[in-house]
N, C-alpha and C positions, 0 to 999 in steps of 0.2 A: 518588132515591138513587144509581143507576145512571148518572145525568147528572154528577152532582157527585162521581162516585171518577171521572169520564173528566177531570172537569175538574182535581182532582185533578191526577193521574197526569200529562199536557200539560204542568202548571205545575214538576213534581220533573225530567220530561224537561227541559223548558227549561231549569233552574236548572242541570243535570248540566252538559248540552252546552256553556251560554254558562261554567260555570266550567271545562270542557275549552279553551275557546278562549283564557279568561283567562289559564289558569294559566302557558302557556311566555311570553307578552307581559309577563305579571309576574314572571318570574324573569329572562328577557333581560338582559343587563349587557353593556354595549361589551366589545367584546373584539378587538385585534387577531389577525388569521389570518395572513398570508402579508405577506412583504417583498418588492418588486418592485425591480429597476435597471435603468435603462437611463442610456445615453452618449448627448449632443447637444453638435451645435457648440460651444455655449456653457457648457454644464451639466450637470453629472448627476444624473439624476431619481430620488428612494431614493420609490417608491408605498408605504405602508402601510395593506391592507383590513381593513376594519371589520364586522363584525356585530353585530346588538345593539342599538342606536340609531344616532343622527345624531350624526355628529364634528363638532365646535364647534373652531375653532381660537382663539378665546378662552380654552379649557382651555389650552392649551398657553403656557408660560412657560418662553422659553429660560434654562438656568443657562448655559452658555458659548456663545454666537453666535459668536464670530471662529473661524475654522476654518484661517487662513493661520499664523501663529506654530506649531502643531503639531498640526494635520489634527483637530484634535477637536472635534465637538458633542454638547452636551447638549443635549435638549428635555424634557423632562417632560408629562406630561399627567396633569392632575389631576381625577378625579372617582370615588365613591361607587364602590366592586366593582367598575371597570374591569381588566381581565385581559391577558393577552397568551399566547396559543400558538402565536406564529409565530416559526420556526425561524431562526436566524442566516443573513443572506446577505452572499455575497463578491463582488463584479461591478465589473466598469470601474474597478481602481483604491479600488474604496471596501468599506468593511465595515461592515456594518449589522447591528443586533440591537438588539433592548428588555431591561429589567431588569424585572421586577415587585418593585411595593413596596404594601403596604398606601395603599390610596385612590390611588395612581398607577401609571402605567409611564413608563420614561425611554427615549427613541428615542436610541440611542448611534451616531452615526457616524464612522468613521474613514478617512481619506484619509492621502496624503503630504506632510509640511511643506512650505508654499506653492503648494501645487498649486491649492487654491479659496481665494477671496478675501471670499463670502458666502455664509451659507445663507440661504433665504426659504421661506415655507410656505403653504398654501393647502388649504383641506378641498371638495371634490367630492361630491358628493350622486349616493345612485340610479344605479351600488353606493355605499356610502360608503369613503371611501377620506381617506386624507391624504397630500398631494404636498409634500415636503420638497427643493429647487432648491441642489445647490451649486455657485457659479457658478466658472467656471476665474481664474485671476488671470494666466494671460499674455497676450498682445497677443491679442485678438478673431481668430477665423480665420473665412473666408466662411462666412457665414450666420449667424455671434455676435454680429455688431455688432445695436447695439439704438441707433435714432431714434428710439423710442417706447414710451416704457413701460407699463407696463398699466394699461388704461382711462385713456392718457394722462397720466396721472401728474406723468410728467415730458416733454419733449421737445427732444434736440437738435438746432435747427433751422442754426447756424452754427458753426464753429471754424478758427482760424489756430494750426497750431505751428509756431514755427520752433525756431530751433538756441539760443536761451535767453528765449521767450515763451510766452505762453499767451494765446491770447481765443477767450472761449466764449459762445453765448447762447443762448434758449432757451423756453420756457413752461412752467408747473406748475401742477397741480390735485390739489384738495384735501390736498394734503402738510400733516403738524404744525406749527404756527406758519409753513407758507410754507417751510420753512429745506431747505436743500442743502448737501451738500460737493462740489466739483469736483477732483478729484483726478487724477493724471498719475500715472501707474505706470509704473516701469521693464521692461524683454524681461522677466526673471524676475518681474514681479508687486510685487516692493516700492513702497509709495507712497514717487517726488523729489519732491514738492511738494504741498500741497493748498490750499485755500483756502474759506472759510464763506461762504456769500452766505446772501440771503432775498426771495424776487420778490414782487415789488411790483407789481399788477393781475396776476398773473397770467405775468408775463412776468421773467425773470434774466438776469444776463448780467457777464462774470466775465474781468479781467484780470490776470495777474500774469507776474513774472520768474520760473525756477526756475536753481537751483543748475546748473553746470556738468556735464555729463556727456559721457562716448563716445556715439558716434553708433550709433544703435536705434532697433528698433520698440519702440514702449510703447504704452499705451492711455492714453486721456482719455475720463473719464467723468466724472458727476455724477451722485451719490449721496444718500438717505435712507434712514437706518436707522429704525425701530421705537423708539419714546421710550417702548415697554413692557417688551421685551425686546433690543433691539439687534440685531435681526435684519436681512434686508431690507426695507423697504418698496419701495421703486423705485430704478429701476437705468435709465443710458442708457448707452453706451460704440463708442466709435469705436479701429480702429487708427490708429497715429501714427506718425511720423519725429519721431525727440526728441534733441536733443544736438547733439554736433560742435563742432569748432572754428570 
């Protein structure tokens, strides 16, 4: 009898313990905590950390991706009691804060009209965390320029500009349908000219005339957006001498 209230007693300890352990693992709900920025050559980094679970950046469904017409993005994130109590932040130019809505939060950033040209995103594991990239839109300055996009992507391997040409060429991996824009952008970041290609084994390569202009630095790049949300997928970009008589 004395064996069997020990055995008992072991098996109610256990249950208490293992449902002490359960309980905060079952109530946990994503929740952002803190808003990070930082400034890079090419981009500024808005970190937003996670507690709670693992960030999936398939939750995230940008409503407004173009950030250059008038500094604003939307991103949302949607899932089940995700929260947000991290505090608005102001840094490099940009302003950052989340909205809470039922079954979502929206990551609102705001910059200066034409200042960035894309946002892009990517979620980080262990801490968890989401790294949201908006890239500048004027002529690349040392260390901005990108030959090689991430995990290869895309790569620009050759370009000639002259004073009203373009040739470009290149290699691309696993991109949506293959397909690219190559785009010239004016000193202040407007796209003079673009052009659609789509590589073929792997390999692109892109000629055209652009419109007259005064003589600048611009950038040439080649571009893929997100055929989910129009955000970035991959980005390559070179500075340039563009224009003139």
């Amino acid at each position: 009898m004395l064996a069997a209230m020990r055995r008992l007693l072991v098996a109610l300890a256990t249950t208490l313990l293992g449902g002490a352990i359960l309980a905060p693992q079952a109530s946990a709900v994503l929740t952002a905590r803190e808003i990070r920025i930082g400034d890079h050559p090419g981009f500024v980094r808005v970190v937003v950390d996670f507690t709670g679970g693992r960030v999936e950046t398939g939750e995230v469904v940008a409503t407004d991706p173009d950030p250059f017409p008038d500094g604003f993005v939307r991103l949302p994130l949607t899932r089940a009691g995700v929260r947000t109590t991290a505090d608005p932040v102001r840094e490099h130019g940009v302003f950052a804060r989340i909205a809470q809505n039922t079954g979502r939060i929206t990551i609102r950033l705001t910059g200066t009209d034409r200042r960035f040209k894309y946002v892009g995103y990517f979620a980080q594991h262990t801490p968890e965390r989401l790294v949201l990239d908006l890239y500048k839109a004027r002529p690349p300055i040392a260390g901005a320029e990108i030959t090689r996009g991430r995990g290869g992507c895309l790569r620009l391997t050759s370009h000639t500009v002259t004073r009203r040409h373009v040739n470009a060429a290149g290699r691309e991996r696993n991109l949506f349908e293959h397909s690219l824009v190559v785009r010239l952008r004016r000193s202040g970041g407007r796209i003079h000219r673009q052009k659609a290609e789509t590589a073929f084994q792997r390999m692109w390569s892109t000629s055209f005339d652009y419109p007259p202009a005064p003589r600048q630095d611009g950038t040439l790049e080649a571009v893929a957006l997100s055929a989910k949300d129009g955000t970035l997928d991959c980005l390559v970009q070179v500075r340039v001498r563009m224009g003139g008589s």
